[in-house]
Every structure is written in C-alpha cells, then in structure tokens.
ChimeraX commands (.cxc) that place a marker at each C-alpha (Angstrom):
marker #1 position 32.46,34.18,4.53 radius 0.5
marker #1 position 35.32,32.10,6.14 radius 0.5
marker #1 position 37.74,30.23,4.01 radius 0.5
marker #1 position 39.57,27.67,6.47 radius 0.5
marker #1 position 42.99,26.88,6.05 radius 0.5
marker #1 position 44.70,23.39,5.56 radius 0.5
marker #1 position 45.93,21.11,8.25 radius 0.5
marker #1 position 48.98,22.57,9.68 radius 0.5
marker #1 position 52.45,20.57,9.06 radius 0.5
marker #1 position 55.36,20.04,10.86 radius 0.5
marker #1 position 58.79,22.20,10.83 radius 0.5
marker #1 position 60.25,22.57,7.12 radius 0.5
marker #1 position 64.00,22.45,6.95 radius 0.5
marker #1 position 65.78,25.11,4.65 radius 0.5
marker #1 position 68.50,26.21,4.34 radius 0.5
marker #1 position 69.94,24.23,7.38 radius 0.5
marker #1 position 67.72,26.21,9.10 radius 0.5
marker #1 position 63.98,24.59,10.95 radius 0.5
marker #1 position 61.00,27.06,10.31 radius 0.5
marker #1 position 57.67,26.73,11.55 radius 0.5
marker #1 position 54.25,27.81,9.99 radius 0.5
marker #1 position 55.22,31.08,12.66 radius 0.5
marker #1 position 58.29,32.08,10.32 radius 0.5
marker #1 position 56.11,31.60,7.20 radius 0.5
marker #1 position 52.69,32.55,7.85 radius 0.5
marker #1 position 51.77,35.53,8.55 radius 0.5
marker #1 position 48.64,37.79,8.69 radius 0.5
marker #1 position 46.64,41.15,8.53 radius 0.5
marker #1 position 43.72,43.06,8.69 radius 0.5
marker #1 position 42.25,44.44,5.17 radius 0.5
marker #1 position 39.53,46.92,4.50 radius 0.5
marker #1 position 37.01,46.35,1.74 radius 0.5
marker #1 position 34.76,48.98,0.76 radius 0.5
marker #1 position 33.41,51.26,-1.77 radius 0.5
marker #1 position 34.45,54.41,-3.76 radius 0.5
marker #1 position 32.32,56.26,-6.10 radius 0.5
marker #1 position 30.82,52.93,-7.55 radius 0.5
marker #1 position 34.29,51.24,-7.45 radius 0.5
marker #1 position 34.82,48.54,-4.83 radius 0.5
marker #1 position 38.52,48.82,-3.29 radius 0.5
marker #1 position 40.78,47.34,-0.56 radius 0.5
marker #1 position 43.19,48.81,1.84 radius 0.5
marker #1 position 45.97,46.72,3.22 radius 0.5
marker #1 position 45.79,47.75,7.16 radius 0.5
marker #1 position 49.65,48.58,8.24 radius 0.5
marker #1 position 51.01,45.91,5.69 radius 0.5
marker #1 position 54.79,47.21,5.50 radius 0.5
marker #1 position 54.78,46.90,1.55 radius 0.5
marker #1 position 50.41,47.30,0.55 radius 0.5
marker #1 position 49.47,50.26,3.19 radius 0.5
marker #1 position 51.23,53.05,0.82 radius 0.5
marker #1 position 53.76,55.51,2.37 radius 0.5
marker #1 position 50.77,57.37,3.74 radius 0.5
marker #1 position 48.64,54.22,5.06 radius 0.5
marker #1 position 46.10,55.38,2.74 radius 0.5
marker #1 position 46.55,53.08,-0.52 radius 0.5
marker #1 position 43.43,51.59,-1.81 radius 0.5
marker #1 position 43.36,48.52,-4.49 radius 0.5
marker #1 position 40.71,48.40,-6.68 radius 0.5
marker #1 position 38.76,45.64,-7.40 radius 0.5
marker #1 position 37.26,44.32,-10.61 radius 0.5
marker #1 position 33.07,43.86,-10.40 radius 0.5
marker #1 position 32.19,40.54,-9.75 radius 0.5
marker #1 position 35.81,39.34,-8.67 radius 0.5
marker #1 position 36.22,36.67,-6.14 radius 0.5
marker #1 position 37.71,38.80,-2.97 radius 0.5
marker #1 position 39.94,35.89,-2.32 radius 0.5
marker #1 position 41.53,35.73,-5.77 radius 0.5
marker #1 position 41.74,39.51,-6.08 radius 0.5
marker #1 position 43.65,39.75,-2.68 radius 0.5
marker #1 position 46.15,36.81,-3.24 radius 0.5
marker #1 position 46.53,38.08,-7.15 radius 0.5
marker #1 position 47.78,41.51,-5.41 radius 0.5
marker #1 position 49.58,40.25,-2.84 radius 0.5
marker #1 position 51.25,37.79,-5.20 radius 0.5
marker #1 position 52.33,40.18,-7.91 radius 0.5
marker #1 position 53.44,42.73,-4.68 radius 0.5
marker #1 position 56.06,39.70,-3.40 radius 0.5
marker #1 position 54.04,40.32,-0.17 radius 0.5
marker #1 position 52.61,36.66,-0.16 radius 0.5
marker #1 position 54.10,33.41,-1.92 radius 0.5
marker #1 position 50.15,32.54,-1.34 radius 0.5
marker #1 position 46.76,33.43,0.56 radius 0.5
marker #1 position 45.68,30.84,2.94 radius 0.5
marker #1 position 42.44,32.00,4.53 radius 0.5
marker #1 position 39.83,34.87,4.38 radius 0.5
marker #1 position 37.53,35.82,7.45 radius 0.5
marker #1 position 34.83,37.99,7.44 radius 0.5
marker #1 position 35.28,40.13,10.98 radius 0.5
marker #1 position 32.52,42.58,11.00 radius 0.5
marker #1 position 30.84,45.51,8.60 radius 0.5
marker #1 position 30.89,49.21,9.61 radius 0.5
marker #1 position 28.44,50.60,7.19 radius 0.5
marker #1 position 29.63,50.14,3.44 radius 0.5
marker #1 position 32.98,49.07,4.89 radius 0.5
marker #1 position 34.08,45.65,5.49 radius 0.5
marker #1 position 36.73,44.13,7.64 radius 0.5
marker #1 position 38.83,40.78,7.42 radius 0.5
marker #1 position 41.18,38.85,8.59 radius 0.5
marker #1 position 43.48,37.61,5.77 radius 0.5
marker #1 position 46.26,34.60,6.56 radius 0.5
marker #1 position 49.21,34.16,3.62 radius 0.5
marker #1 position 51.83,32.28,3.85 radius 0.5
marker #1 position 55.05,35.38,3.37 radius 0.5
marker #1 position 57.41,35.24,-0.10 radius 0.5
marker #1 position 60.43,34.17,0.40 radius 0.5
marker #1 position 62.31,35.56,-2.50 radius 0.5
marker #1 position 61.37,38.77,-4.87 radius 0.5
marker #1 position 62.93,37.54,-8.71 radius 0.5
marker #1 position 65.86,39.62,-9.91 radius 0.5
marker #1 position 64.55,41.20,-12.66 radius 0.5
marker link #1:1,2 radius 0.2
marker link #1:2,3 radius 0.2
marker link #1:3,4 radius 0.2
marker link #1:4,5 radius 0.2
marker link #1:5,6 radius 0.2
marker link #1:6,7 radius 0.2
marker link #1:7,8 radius 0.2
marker link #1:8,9 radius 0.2
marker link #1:9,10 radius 0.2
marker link #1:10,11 radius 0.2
marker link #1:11,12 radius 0.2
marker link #1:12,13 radius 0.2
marker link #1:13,14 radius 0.2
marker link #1:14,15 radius 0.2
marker link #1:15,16 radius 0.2
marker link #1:16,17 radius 0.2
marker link #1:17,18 radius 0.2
marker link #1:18,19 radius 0.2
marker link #1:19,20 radius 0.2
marker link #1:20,21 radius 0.2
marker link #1:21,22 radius 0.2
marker link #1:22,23 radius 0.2
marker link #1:23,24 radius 0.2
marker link #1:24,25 radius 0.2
marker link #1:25,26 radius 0.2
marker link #1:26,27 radius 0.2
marker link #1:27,28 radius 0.2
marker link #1:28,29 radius 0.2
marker link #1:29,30 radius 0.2
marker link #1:30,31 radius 0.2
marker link #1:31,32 radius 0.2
marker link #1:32,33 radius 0.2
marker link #1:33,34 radius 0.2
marker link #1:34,35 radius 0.2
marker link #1:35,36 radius 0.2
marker link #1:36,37 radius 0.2
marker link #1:37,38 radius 0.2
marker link #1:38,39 radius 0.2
marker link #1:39,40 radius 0.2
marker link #1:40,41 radius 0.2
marker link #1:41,42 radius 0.2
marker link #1:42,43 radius 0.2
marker link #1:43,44 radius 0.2
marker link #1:44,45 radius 0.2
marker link #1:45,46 radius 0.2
marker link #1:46,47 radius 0.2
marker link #1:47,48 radius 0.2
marker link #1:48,49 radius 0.2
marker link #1:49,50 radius 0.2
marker link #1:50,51 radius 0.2
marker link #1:51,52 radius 0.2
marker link #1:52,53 radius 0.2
marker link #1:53,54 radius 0.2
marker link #1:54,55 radius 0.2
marker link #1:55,56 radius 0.2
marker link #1:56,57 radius 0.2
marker link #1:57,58 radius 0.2
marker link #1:58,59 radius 0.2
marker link #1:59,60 radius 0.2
marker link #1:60,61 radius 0.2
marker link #1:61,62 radius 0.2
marker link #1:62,63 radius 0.2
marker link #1:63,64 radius 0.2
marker link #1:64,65 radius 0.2
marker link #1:65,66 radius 0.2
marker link #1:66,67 radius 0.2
marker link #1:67,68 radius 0.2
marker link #1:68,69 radius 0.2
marker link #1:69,70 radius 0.2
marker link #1:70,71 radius 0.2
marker link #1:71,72 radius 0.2
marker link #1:72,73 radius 0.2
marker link #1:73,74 radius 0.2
marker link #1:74,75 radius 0.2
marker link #1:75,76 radius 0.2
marker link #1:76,77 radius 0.2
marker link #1:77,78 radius 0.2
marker link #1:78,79 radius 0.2
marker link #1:79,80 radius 0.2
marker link #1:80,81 radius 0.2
marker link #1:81,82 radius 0.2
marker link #1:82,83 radius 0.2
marker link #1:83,84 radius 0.2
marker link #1:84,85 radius 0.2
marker link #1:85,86 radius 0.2
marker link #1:86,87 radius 0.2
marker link #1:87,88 radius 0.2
marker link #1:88,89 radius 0.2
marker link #1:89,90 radius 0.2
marker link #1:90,91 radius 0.2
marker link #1:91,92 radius 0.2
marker link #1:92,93 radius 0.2
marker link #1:93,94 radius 0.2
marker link #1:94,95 radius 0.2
marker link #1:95,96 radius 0.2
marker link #1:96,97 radius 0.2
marker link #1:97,98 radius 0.2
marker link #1:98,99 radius 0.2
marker link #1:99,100 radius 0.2
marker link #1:100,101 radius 0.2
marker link #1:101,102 radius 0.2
marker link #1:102,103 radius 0.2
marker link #1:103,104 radius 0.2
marker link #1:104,105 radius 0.2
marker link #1:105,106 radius 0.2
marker link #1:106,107 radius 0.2
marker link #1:107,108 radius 0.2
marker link #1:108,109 radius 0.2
marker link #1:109,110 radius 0.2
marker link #1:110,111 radius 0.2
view
C-alpha cells in the first residue's frame, strides 16, 4: 500500500520567518503488528509516540483504516498537524514496517 503525497509547494512565510516543506514535514518508521488477537503500532524512536522505554504500542481498532488510525493518534498526541503519506516497506513475519510522512504541529492548545 503506498499513499502518495501532494505536489510539493513553495516556501511559506510565518512569522517573518521562510520555511520549507524540510521545517514542516517530517517522517518515521512505524511498526504494525499483532498482540494476542489485537493489532497494534509502535512509533519507531518518535520523541513523543516511542514511550519512555521505546516500547509503547497503540492499539488499533479491527477493521480501521491504518492511515486514519495513525494520523487520529498522531493528531490527538500534537505529534502531527496531519499525515501525508503511508508506505508499505517490507513484512518480517506478522510484523509490518512503514514509512509514515506528516507534516509536524506547530502549536499544542493551552488547555
């Protein structure tokens, strides 16, 4: 599965400041697999999704769309303002791999 990403645009001013898709986009490698029955992900050394431990796992609903489940947690984690793309990199057994592509949150809400 390969989601591809929209045409790329030019600098974005903010701020007084010129970003690029570089200061904005970012991405990472996430782990989809199965325990006991229950289909999970694992955000690979994502500063905020990997857990204190690296070893935090995400469950996922049956039958969810992977792409909505991972932008719906990275979303409500402030780790993404949105998820661009999803590739498929390669299966170890039950285990998955991709390549995920988000474009980084710029703010987290005071609450």
């Amino acid at each position: 599965m390969t989601e591809t990403a929209a045409p790329a645009r030019g600098p974005i001013l903010t701020g007084g400041k010129m970003l690029t898709l570089t200061d904005i986009r970012a991405s990472n490698t996430v782990l989809v697999t199965e325990f006991g029955g229950v289909r999970a992900v694992h955000f690979c050394l994502h500063e905020k999704l990997s857990g204190n431990d690296n070893d935090l796992w995400f469950p996922l609903a049956n039958g969810a769309d992977l792409f909505e489940a991972l932008e719906s947690i990275m979303c409500i984690n402030f780790a993404a303002a949105n998820v661009v793309s999803l590739e498929f990199l390669r299966q170890n057994g039950k285990c998955k791999d991709y390549r995920i592509t988000y474009n980084k949150a710029k703010f987290k809400p005071l609450s």
